[in-house]
N, C-alpha and C positions, 0 to 999 in steps of 0.2 A: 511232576508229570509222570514221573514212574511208579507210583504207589501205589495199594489195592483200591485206589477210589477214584473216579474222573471226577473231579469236582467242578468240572465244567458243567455237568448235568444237574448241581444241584446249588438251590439257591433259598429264600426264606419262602421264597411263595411257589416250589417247586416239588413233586416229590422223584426219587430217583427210577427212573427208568433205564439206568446200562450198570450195572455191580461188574467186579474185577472181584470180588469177594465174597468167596460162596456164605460165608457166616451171614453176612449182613442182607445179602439176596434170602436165604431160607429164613430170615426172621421176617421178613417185609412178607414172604409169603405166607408165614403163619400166620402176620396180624388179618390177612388179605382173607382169610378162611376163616379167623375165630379160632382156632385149632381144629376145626373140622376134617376127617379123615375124607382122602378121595377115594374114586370109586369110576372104574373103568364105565363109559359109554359110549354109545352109537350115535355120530348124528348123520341123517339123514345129507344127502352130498346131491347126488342126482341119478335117474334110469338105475333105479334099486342099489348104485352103491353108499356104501356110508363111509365115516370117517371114527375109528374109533379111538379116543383119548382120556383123559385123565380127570375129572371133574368134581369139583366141590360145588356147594351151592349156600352162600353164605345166608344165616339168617338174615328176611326183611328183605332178600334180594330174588328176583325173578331170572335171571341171569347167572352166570357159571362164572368160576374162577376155573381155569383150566392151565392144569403142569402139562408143557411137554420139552422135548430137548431137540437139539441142532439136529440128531442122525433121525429123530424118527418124521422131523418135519418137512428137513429141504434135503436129505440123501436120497428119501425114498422117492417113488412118481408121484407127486403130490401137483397140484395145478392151482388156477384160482378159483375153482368151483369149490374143490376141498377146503379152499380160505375162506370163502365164500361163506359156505356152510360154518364153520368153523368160528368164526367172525360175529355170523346172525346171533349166533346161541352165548358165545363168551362177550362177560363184562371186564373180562382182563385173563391175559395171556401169559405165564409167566415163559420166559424156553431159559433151560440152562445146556450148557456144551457147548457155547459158540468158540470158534476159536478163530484168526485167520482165516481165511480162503484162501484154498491155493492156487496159483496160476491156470488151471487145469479145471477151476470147479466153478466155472461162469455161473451153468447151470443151478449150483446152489445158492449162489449169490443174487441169481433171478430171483429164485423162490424166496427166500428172506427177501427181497424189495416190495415183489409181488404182495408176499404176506403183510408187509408195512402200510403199503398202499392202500389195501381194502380194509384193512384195522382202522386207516386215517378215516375213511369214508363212513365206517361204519361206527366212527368215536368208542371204539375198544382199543383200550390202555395193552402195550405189550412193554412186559420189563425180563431184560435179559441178564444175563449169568453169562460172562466170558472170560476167556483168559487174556485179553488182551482187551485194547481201549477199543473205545469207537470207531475214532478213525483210522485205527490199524487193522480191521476188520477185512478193509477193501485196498490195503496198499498193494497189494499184486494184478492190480486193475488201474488204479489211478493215478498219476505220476505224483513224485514225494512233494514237488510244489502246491499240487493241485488237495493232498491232504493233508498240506499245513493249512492250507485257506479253510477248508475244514475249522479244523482245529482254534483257529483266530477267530473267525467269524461269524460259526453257524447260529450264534446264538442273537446274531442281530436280524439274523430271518432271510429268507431265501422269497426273490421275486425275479418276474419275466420283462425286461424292457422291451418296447418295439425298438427298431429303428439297424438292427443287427450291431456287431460288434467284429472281432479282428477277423472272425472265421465263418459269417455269415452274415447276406442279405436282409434277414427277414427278424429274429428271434435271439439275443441275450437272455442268459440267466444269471442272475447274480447272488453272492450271499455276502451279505453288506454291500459294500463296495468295488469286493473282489470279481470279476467276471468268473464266472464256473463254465457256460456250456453254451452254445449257439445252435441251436436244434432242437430246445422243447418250448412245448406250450404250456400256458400254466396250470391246466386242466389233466394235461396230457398222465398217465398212469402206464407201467408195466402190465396191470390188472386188465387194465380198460384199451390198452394200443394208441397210436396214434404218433404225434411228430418226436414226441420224446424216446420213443422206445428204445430207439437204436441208438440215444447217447447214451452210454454209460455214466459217467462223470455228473450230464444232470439228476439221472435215476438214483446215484447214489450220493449226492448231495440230497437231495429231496427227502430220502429215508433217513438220515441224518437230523434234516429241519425236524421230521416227523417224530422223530423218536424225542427230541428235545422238548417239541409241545407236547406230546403225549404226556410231560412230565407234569403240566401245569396244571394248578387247585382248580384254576378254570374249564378244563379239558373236558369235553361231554360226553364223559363215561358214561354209557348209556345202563338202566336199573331196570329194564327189560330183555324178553327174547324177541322182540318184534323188531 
């Protein structure tokens, strides 16, 4: 479990989407380009501002492979119009820098959910570059129980029961069997608002789920900008 690779995230019919090891993260993104050099660009965001990043454009593909890292995406003001935008145009995301959060950096922690959320919606693959695993990502946020359930379970898929559970009326979330969060809907997004917003624990279970299918041969990486 301590090694440079989660191999939780990777399996026969899987490709990896969280590296602990920069060698193996820059060679998935060489293949991801052809060796094609990037090349700074603007995309359009909204009310004349743009977004500018880092962008290749592999042959046979209509669509962008785009570098960026942890400081220039969720340190700065960035929102989910900038994802938005960012999203429309990339067939896949790489970020390298992630490290931790620390108690202190909610706010960054949003942004990287936010940005997973509207990647999920818009079937744009993001594969990350960290110094730490996945679910170490978010332990200054979610108690060490609740990111072992992580850790055991996320790979059996994350779903909403009705019927509530120890700490709500209305709304269960589970990943496997484990209960995670009593407060979101299944629809529900950081991107988009609504009853999940304000868990924590389901928001980042759910980016969790999403990073793990984002892995799969099946996943509808989309081969356009529309």
């Amino acid at each position: 479990m301590e090694g440079s690779q989660d191999y939780r995230m990777v399996d026969a019919d899987t490709t990896t989407t969280f590296f602990t090891d920069a060698v193996k993260f820059d060679e998935a993104l060489r293949q991801s380009t052809g060796g094609k050099s990037f090349e700074k660009q603007d995309f359009p965001v909204m009310m004349g501002r743009t977004l500018r990043v880092s962008t290749c454009q592999p042959e046979k593909s209509s669509s962008y492979v785009v570098e960026a890292t942890f400081k220039g995406l969720f340190t700065a003001d960035r929102g989910a119009t900038d994802f938005h935008a960012l999203c429309k145009n990339a067939g896949t995301i790489f970020i390298s820098g992630l490290r931790q959060f620390r108690a202190n950096e909610f706010d960054y922690a949003r942004r990287f959910i936010t940005l997973i959320d509207i990647a999920y919606e818009r079937r744009t693959r993001v594969i990350c570059l960290s110094s730490v695993s996945l679910a170490a990502l978010f332990e200054n946020f979610v108690p060490k129980q609740d990111t072992d359930a992580i850790k055991a379970n996320f790979s059996e898929g994350m779903n909403v029961k009705k019927g509530g559970g120890s700490s709500s009326s209305m709304m269960s979330t589970f990943i496997g069997n484990v209960e995670w969060s009593a407060t979101g809907l299944a629809e529900a997004s950081l991107a988009t608002g609504g009853a999940g917003e304000s868990d924590v624990r389901f928001a980042i279970g759910r980016a969790v789920s999403r990073l793990h299918e984002m892995g799969s041969k099946n996943y509808g990486q989309k081969d356009d900008a529309g």
